[in-house]
C-alpha positions in Angstrom: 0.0 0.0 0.0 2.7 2.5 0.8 4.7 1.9 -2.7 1.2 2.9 -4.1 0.8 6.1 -1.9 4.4 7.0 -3.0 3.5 6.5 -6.6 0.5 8.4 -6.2 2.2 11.4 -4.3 4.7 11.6 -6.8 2.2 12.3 -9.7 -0.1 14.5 -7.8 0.7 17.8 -8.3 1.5 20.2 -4.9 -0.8 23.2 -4.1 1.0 25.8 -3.9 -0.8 27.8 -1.2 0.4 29.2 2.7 -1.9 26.4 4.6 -0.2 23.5 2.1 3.2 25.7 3.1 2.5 25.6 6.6 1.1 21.8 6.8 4.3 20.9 5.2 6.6 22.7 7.8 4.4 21.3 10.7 4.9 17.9 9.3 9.0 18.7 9.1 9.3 20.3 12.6 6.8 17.1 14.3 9.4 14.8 12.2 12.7 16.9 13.3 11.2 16.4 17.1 10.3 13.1 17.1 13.8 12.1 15.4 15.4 14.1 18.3 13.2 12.3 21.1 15.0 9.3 19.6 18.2 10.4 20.4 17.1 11.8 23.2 15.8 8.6 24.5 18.6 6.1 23.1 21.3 8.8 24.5 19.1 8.1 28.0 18.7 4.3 27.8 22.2 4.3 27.4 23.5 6.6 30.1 20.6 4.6 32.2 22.9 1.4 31.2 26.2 2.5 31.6 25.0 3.8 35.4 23.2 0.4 36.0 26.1 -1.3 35.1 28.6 0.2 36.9 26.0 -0.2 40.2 25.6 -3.6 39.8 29.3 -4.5 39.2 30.1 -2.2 42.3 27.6 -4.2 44.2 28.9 -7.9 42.9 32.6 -6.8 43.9 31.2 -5.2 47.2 29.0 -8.5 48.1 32.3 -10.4 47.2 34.1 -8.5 49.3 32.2 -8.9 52.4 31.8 -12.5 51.9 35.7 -12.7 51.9 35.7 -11.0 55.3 33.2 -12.9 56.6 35.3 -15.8 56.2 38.7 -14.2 57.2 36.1 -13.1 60.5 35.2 -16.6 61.4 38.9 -17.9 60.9 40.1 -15.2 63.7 37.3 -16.2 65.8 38.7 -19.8 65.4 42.2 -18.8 66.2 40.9 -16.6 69.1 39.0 -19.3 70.6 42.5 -22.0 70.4 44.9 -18.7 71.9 42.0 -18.6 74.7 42.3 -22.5 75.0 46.1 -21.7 74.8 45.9 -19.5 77.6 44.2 -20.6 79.9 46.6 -24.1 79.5 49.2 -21.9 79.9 48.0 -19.9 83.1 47.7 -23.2 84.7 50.8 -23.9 84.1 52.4 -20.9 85.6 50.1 -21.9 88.7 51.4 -25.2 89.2 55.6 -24.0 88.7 54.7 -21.8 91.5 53.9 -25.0 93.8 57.1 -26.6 95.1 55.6 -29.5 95.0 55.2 -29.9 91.5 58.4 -28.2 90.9 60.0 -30.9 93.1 58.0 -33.8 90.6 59.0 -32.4 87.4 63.0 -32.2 88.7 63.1 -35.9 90.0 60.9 -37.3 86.5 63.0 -34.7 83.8 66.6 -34.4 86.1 66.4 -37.7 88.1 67.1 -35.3 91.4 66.6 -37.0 94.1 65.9 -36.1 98.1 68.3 -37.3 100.3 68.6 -40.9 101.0 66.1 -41.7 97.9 66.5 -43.8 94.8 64.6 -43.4 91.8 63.5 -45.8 89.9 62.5 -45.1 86.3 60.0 -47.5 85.1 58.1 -47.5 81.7 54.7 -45.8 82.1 51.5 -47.6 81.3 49.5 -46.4 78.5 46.4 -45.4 80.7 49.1 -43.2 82.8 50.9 -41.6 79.3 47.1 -40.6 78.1 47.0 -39.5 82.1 49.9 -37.4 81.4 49.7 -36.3 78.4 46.4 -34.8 79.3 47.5 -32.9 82.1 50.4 -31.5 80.4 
């Protein structure tokens, strides 16, 4: 139908008057602005795009990021929790070097110091009192 209008328009003749002349330029200056709502709305969409984009990317690498702290988070709280463990093993330790008594045990076992007039016998330990030991330690 169109190639028919075109062939028609192109034999019709054009009336030459001001409201033909007028029609005509309303008809150019509604074309001009919808070709430059185009633009205006492509040059939008994009700029809408290119800000979306760089949103959503910040937000992936910002999501990343926290995840990887998350992790490095729960690691220290691991580590904190066996330095607590640590410390406390520790702390009882200091507690028992400031008995003599103990002191006195670990000398004779580790030095084979003895009191006076007392032999010491070193015999294998038993495997209930190694896990005894072991676990006090």
């Amino acid at each position: 139908m169109s190639v028919i209008k075109k062939r028609n328009e192109a034999n019709v003749t054009k009336i030459q008057t001001t409201y033909a002349q007028q029609y005509e330029n309303a008809e150019i200056k509604a074309a001009r602005r919808r070709k430059l709502l185009v633009r205006r709305l492509v040059a939008f969409f994009i700029f809408v795009t290119v800000v979306s984009y760089i949103m959503v990317s910040t937000l992936i690498s910002k999501a990343a990021t926290i995840e990887a702290k998350k992790e490095e988070k729960v690691k220290l709280e691991k580590k904190l929790a066996d330095l607590k463990i640590d410390q406390s093993i520790l702390e009882s330790e200091i507690e028992k070097l400031n008995d003599d008594e103990y002191l006195a045990k670990i000398a004779r076992r580790d030095y084979f110091l003895s009191r006076e007039n007392e032999i010491i016998f070193n015999l294998p330990l038993s495997e209930k009192e190694k896990e005894k030991e072991t676990s006090t330690e």
